[in-house]
N, C-alpha and C positions, 0 to 999 in steps of 0.2 A: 623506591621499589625494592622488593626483596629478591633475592639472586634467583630464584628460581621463577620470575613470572617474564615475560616476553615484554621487550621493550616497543616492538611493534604494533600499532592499533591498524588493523583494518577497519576503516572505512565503510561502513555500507546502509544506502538508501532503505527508508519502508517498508517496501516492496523486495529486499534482496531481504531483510530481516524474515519479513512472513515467510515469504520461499524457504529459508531455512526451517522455521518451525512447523511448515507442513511436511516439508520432505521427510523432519523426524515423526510424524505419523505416518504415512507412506501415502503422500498424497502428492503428485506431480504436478509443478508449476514453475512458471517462468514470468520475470518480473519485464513487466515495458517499461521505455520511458515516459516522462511526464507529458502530456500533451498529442500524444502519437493514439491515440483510443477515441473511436466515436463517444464515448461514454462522458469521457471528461469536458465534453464541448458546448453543456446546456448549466442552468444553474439547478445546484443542490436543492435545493428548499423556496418553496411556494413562499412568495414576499406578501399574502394575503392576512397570515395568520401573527397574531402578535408575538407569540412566543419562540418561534421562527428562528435563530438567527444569521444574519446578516453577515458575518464576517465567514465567510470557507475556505481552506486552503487546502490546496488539491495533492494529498503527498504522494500518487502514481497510482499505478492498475497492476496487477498480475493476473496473467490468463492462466487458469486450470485445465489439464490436460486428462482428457477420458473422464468427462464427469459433464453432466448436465448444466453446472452452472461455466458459463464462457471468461466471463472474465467481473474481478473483484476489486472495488475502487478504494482507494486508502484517501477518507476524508479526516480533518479535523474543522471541530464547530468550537465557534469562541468570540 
């Protein structure tokens, strides 16, 4: 490393990543944890169609604060 970069890495979830890049447009949100959201409690994707996939892992929710949408789920399909 070069003397001037920070040897410290913070750490941060999904959902703490996105909270940062909304707040620099000025959009207010707070990150949940995994599992704690009615949302996250049903399956992603309809098992009917074939192109579907099958494999989803659930990386959290953030709820948006003063905005019509309530709360936003961070999936990955693979």
């Amino acid at each position: 490393m070069h003397d001037t970069e920070s040897d410290t890495f913070v750490y941060q979830t999904w959902p703490e990543k996105f909270v940062d890049m909304l707040s620099e447009i000025g959009v207010e949100s707070e990150a949940k944890e995994i599992a704690t959201v009615d949302v996250e409690q049903g399956d992603y994707y309809s098992r009917y169609f074939s192109q579907t996939p099958r494999m989803v892992t659930n990386k959290g929710c953030l709820e948006v604060k003063n905005s019509n949408i309530d709360v936003i789920q961070i999936i990955q399909k693979g």
